[in-house]
C-alpha positions as CSV (number, residue, x, y, z in Angstrom):
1,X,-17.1,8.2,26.8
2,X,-16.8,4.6,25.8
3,X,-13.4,3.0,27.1
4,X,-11.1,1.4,24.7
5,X,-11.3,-2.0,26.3
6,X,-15.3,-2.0,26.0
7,X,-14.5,-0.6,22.1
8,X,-12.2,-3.8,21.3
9,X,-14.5,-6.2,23.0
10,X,-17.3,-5.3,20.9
11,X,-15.1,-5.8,17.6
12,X,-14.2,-9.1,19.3
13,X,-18.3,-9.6,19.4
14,X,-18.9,-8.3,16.1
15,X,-16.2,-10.3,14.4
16,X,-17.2,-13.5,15.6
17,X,-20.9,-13.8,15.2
18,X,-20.3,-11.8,11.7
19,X,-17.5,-14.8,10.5
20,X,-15.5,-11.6,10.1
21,X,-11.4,-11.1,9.5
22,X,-9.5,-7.9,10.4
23,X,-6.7,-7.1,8.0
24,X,-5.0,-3.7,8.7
25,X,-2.3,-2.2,6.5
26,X,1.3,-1.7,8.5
27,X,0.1,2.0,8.3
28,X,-2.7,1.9,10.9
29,X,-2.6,3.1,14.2
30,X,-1.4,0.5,16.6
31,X,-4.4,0.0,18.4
32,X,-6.0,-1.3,14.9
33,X,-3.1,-3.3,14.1
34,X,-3.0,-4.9,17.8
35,X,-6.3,-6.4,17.0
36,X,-5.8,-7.2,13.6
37,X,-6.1,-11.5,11.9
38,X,-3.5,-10.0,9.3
39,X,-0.9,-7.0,9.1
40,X,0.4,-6.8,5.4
41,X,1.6,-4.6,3.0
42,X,-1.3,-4.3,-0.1
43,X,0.4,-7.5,-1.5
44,X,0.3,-9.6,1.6
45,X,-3.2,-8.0,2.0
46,X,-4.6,-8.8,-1.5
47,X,-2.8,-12.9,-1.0
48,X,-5.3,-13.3,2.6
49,X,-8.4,-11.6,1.4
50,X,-7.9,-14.5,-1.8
51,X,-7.4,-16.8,0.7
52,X,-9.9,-15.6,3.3
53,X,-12.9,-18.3,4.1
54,X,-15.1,-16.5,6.6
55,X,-18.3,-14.6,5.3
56,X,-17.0,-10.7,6.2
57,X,-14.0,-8.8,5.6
58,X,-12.9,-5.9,7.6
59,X,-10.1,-3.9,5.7
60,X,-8.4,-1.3,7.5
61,X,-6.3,0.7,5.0
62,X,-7.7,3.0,2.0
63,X,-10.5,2.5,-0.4
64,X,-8.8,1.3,-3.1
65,X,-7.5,-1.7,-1.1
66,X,-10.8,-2.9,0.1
67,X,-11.8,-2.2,-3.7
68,X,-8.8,-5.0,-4.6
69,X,-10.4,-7.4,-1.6
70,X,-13.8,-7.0,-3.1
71,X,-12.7,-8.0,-6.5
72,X,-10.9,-11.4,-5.1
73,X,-13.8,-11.8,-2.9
74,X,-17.0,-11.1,-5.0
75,X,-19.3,-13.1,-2.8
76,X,-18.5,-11.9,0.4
77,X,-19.3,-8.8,2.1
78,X,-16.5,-6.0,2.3
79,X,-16.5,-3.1,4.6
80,X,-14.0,-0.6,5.4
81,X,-14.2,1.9,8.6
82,X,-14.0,5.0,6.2
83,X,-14.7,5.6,3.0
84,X,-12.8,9.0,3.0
85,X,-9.8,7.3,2.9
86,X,-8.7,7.5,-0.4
87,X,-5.0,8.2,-1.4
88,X,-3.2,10.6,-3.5
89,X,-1.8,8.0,-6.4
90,X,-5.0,7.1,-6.6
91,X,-6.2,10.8,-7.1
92,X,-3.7,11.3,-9.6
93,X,-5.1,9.2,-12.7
94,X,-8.4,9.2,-13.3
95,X,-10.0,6.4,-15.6
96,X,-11.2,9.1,-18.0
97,X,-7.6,10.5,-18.5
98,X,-5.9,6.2,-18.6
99,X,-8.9,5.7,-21.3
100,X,-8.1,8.6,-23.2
101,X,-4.3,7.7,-23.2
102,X,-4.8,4.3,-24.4
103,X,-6.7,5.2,-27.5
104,X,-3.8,6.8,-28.6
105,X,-1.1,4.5,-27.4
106,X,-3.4,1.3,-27.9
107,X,0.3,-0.4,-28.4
108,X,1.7,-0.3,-24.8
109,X,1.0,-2.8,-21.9
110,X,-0.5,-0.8,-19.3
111,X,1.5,-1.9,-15.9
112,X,-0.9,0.3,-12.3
113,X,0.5,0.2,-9.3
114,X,-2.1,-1.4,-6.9
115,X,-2.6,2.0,-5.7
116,X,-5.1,2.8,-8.0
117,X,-9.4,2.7,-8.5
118,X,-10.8,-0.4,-9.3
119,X,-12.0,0.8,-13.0
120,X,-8.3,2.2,-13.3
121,X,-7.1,-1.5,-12.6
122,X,-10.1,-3.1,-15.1
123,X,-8.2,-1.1,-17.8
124,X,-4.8,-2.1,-17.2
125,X,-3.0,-5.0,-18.4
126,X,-1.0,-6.1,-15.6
127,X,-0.8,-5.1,-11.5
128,X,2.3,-4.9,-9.1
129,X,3.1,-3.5,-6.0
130,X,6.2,-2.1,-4.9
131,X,7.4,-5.7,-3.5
132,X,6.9,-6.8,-7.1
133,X,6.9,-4.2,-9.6
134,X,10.3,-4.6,-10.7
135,X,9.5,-8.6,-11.7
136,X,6.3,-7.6,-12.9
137,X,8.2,-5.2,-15.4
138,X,10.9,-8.1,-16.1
139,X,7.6,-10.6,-16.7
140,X,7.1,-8.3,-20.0
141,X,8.5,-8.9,-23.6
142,X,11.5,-6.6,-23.7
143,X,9.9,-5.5,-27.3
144,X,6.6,-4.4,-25.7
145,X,6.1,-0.7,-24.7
146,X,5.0,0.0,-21.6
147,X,2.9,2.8,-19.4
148,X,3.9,2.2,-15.9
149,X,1.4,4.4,-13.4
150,X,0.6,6.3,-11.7
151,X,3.9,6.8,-9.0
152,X,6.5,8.4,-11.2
153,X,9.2,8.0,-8.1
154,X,8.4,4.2,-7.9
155,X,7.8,4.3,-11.8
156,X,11.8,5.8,-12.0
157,X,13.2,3.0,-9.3
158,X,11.6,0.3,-11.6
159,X,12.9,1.9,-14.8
160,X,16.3,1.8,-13.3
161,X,16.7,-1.5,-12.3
162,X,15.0,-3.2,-15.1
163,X,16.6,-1.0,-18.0
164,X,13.8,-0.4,-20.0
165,X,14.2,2.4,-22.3
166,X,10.6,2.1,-23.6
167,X,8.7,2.8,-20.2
168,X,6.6,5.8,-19.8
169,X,5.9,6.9,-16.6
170,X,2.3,8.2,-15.2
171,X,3.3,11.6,-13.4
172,X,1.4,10.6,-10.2
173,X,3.0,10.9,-6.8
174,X,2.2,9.6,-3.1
175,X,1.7,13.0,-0.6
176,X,3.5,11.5,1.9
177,X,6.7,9.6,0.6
178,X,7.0,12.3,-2.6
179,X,8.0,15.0,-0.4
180,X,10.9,13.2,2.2
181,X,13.1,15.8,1.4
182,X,17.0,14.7,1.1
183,X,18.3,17.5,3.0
184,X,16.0,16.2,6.0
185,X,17.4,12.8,5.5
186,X,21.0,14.0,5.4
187,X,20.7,15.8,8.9
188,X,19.2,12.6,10.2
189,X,22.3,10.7,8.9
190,X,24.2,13.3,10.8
191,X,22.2,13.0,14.0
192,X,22.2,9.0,14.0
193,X,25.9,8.2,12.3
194,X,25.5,4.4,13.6
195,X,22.3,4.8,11.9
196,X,21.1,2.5,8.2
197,X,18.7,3.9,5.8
198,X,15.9,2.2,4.7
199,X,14.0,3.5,1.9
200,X,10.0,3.2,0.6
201,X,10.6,3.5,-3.7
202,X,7.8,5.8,-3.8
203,X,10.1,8.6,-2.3
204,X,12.5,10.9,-4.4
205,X,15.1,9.6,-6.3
206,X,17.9,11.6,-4.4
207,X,16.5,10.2,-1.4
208,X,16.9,6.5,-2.4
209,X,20.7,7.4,-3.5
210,X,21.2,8.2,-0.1
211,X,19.8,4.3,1.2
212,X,21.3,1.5,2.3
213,X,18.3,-0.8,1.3
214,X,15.4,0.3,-1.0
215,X,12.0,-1.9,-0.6
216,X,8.2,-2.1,-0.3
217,X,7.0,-1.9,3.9
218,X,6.9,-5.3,4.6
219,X,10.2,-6.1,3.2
220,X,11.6,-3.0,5.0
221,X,10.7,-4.8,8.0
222,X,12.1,-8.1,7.2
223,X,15.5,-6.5,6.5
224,X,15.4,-4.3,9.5
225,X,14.9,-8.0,11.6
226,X,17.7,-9.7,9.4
227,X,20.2,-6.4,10.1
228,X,23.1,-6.8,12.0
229,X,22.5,-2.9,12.7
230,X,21.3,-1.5,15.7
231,X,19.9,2.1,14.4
232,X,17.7,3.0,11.2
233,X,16.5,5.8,9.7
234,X,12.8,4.7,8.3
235,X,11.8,6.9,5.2
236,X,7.9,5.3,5.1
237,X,4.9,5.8,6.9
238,X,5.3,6.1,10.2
239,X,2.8,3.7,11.1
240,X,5.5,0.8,10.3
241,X,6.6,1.5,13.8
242,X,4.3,-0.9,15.2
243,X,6.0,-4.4,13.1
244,X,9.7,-2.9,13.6
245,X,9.5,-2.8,16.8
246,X,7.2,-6.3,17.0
247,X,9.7,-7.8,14.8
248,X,13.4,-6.2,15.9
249,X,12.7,-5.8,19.5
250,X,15.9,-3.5,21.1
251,X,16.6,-1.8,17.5
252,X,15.8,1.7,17.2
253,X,14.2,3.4,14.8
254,X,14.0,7.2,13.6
255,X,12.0,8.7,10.9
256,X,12.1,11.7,9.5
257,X,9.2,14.3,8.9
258,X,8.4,14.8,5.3
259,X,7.5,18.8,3.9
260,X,3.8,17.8,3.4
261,X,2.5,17.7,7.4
262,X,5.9,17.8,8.6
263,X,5.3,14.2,10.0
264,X,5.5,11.0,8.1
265,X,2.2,10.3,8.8
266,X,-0.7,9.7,5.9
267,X,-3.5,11.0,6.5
268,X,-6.3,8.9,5.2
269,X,-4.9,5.8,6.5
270,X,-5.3,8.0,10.0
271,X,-8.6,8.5,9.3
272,X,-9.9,4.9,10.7
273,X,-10.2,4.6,14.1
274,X,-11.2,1.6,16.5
275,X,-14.8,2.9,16.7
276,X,-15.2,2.9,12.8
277,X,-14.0,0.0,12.8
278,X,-16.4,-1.3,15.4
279,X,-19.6,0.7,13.6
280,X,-18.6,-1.2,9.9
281,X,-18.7,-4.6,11.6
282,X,-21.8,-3.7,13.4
283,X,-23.7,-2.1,10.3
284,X,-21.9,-3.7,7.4
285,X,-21.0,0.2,6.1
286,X,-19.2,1.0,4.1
287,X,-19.4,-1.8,2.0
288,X,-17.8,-2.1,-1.1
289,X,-19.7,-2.2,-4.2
290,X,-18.6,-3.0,-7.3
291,X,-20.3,-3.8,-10.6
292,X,-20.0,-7.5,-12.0
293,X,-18.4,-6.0,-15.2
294,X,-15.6,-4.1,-13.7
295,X,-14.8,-7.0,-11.3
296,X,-14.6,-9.8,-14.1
297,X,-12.2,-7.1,-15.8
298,X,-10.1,-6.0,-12.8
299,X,-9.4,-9.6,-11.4
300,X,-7.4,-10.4,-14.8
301,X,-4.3,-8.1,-14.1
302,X,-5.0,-8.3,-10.1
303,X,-4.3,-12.0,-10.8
304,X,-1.4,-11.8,-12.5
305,X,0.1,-9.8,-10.0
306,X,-0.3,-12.1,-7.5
307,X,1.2,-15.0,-9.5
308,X,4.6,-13.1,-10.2
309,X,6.9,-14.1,-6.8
């Protein structure tokens, strides 16, 4: 059996000779984030891959985020270490079923989470991600109606805080932050008193009541650093462990299982593993493919994601 060491030197190889850069979502496994060029959120992910200059890009995350770094990066080569890793929002609206919707609400602005297919973003109007959503929303002509999808828990948060009455809301939801259960939460308050929630907006609403700060991952992690508090409950991915503790060295962190695995773990984003990593450098598979068509349409509302702060 092939040791780790040997394993991460050959990515070291590969990466070099292919001009390659590593960007790993703060949901990988720490041994991928370790040897990661970036760690993001899909944001901070989709801002480097527009950025990147090399000639390959390695994304370690889900399909539809290697889909968003092929679109900002037509010319280059994309590869992901499994194409199996897909994600449940994305799952949950199909481009048939947006399409279908649009012919007979041709009137609203069509907001998609990032977490979404590439030909689901070419048919929407505008992107965000939960670090933005709620300025994308604000970005929008209060008179304008508007389909927000597909998280319906994120889509509530947003609807909340903006105030607009004439947002529908896609009734997708994410497996993993969906089904944090409140009563779970509440025992882990109980447990940890000295403990502070932080909260991931694509969990329940009665969870988020019960936060002291709701936000996307990264800036979970950047108020975790900035707390005066020693002790936090995490309700998010559980793979966030690795920046909290990079970042907030001597805090604690506790996270509570959700009812879906009872862990707070997402499966795809499990699903890549150093040696798929080390096998799409070597063989350039999975790449991302995309026709010209849908890119040219998708990097309209991927760009004006990315130039709303």
């Amino acid at each position: 059996m092939v040791g780790v060491s040997s394993v991460t030197e050959e990515i070291a190889e590969l990466k070099k000779s292919r001009k390659a850069v590593i960007l790993a979502h703060h949901y990988q496994d720490a041994e991928i984030q370790e040897l990661a060029d970036s760690i993001g959120d899909s944001l901070e992910l989709a801002r480097v891959a527009q950025n990147f200059q090399g000639d390959v890009i390695a994304l370690c995350g889900v399909w539809f985020m290697a889909e968003t770094a092929k679109a900002l990066n037509p010319e280059r080569i994309v590869v992901a270490p499994d194409r199996g890793a897909g994600c449940s929002l994305v799952d949950a609206c199909r481009v048939e079923d947006l399409r279908a919707w649009k012919q007979r609400n041709p009137d609203h602005v069509i907001v998609s989470y990032v977490n979404t297919s590439i030909d689901v973003k070419a048919e929407s109007d505008i992107l965000c991600t939960s670090r933005n959503a709620v300025s994308i929303v604000n970005s929008i002509p209060a008179d304008k109606p508007i389909m927000f999808l597909p998280d319906m828990n994120l889509g509530a948060y947003v609807k909340e805080k903006t105030g607009r009455a004439n947002m529908k809301i896609w009734p997708g939801a994410c497996m993993v932050h969906a089904t944090f259960p409140a009563r779970r939460l509440s025992k882990a308050r109980a447990d940890y008193p000295n403990a502070v929630v932080a909260a991931h907006p694509e969990c329940p609403q009665d969870v988020l009541r019960m936060a002291d700060f709701v936000g996307s991952t990264s800036a979970i992690i950047d108020w975790c650093k900035k707390s005066s508090a020693e002790e936090f409950i995490i309700m998010t991915e559980s793979g966030v462990r690795f920046s909290l503790e990079r970042d907030s060295p001597g805090k604690k962190f506790y996270f509570v299982a959700n009812e879906q695995c009872n862990c707070s773990e997402c499966p795809y984003m499990k699903m890549n593993t150093l040696e798929k990593l080390r096998d799409a450098l070597r063989d350039l598979q999975p790449r991302v493919e995309i026709p010209a068509d849908i890119i040219a349409r998708a990097r309209i509302p991927i760009e004006k994601m990315l130039a709303v702060k």
